[in-house]
N, C-alpha and C positions, 0 to 999 in steps of 0.2 A: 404386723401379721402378714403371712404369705399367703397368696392370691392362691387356693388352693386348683384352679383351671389353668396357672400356669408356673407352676413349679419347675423342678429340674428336670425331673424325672422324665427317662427315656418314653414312656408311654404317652406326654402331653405329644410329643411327634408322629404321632399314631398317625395315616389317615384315615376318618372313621367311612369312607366312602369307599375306602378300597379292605378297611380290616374283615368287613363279613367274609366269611367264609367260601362263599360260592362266588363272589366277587375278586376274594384274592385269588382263589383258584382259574378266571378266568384273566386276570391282570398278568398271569406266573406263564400263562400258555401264552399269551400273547408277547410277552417279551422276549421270547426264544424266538420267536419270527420278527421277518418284515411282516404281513400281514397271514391270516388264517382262515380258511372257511368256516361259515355257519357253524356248520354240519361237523368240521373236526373238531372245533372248539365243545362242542354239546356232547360228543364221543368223549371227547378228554377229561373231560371235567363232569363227565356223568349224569346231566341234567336234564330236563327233556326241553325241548324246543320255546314253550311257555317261560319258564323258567331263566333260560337262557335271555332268552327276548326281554325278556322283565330288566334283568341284573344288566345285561346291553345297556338298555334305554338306562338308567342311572349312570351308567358309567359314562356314555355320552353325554348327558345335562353336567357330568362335572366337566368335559373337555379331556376327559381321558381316553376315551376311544372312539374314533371314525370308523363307520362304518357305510361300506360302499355297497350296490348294491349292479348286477351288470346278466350277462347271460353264458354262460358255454353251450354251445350250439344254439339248440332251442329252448334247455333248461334254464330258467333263471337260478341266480347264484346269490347268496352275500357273504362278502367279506369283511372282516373285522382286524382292526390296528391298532395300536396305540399309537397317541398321539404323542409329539414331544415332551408336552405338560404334562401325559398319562405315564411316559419313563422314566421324567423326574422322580415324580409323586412315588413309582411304584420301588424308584432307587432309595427314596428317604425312609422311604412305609421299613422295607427290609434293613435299612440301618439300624431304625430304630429297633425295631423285632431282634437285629444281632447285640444290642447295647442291653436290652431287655434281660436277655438270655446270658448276658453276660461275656460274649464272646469280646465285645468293646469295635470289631473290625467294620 
């Protein structure tokens, strides 16, 4: 009998820390930069600052994204990255999503 948690099928390669919605949405902004503001990342992906903050702090407890924290001028700032681990993860997550969908690429 097959282990039904880990079958063939392209969705066992999911990652479930990156597949939420407002999660991938902020994993998708971040791999188009070296790193991104707070503030653009929350414009981008349409979330409010709470929100944002929350879906952050997980993605960081998995090692997927750094997040710095510094000033322009007097204003403090934070930045947000992914991490090496976090471009892997977010290259296999979309694999799996293109084998899903059937594209196989």
């Amino acid at each position: 009998m097959t282990d039904p948690h880990h079958g063939a099928h392209p969705r066992h390669a999911l990652d479930d820390v990156i597949h939420a919605p407002v999660r991938f949405s902020i994993v998708a902004t971040l791999a188009a930069a070296e790193k991104a503001e707070f503030a653009f990342v929350r414009d981008t992906v349409e979330v409010s600052d709470s929100v944002l903050s929350r879906q952050v702090t997980t993605l960081e407890k998995a090692g997927y994204v750094a997040v710095n924290k510094g000033y322009v001028g007097k204003r403090p700032r934070t930045w947000l990255a992914l991490t090496p681990a976090g471009r892997t993860a977010f290259a296999a997550h979309c694999q799996a999503l293109r084998a899903i969908a059937g594209d196989g690429s």
